[in-house]
C-alpha positions, -999 to 999 in steps of 0.1 A, spaced: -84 -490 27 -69 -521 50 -48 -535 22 -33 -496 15 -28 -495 52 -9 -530 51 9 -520 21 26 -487 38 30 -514 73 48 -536 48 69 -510 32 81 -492 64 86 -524 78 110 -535 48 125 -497 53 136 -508 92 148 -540 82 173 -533 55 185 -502 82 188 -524 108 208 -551 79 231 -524 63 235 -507 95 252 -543 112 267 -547 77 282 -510 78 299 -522 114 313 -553 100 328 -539 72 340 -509 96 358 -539 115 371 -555 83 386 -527 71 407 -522 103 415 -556 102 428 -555 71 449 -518 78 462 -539 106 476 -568 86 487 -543 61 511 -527 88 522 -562 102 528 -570 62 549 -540 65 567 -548 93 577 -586 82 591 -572 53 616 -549 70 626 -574 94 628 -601 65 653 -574 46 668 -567 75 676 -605 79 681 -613 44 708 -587 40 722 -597 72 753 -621 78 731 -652 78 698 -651 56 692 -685 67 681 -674 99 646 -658 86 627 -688 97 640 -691 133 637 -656 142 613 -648 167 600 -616 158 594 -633 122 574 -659 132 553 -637 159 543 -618 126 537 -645 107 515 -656 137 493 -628 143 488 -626 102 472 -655 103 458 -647 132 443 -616 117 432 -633 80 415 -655 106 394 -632 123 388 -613 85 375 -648 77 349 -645 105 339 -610 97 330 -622 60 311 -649 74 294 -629 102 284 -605 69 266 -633 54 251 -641 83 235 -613 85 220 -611 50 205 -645 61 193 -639 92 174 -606 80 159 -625 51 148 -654 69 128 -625 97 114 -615 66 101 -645 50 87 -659 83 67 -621 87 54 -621 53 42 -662 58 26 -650 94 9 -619 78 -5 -646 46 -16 -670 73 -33 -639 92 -53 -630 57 -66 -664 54 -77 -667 87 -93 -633 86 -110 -648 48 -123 -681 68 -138 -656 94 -157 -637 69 -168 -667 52 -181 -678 87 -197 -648 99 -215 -645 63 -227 -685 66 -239 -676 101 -261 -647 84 -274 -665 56 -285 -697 83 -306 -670 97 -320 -658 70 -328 -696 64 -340 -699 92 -364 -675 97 -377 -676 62 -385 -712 75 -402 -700 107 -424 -674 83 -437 -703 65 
């Protein structure tokens, strides 16, 4: 009956921790997505300028306009931060699977102790026995 009980604990407790992993994971990628909708519409917005420059009087001048290289800036800026999203993903994935690993390791350590106890408690029982079958004689 104790192992069915720890076999539902186990499961539920599996249940709450891939929640708790997708549900950060779901955020992230909810953040990643809007980072990439947002470098998207600065992608958009470089190339306009760089048409509106490269059709201009002097194409030359694509490279030292300001509003060029403030795109170009917060691009990188932005394929920086969907960098650290990725990573912050991975993360995660680790994090939650280490929790695991170090649960299931506790609750194996817990069994055995519990086993040595039982193996005590019974060698305690059979001294008595010994014991009083030696008093007897």
């Amino acid at each position: 009956m104790a192992s069915l009980l720890d076999s539902i604990r186990d499961g539920l407790e599996l249940v709450v921790d891939k929640t708790e992993e997708y549900s950060k994971i779901g955020k992230i990628k909810v953040d990643i997505f809007t980072t990439k909708r947002n470098i998207e519409k600065q992608f958009t917005e470089l190339g306009g300028l760089a048409f509106d420059l490269l059709t201009g009087d002097d194409p030359k001048s694509l490279q030292k306009d300001e509003k060029i290289v403030k795109l170009v800036e917060e691009i990188k800026a932005l394929e920086a931060e969907l960098k650290e999203k990725e990573t912050e993903i991975e993360n995660v994935k680790e994090e939650k699977e280490k929790e695991r690993q170090e649960r299931q390791e506790s609750r194996k350590q817990a069994e055995a102790e519990e086993g040595d106890d039982t193996i005590k408690s019974e060698n305690i029982e059979d001294a008595k026995v010994i014991d009083e079958t030696d008093k007897k004689e």
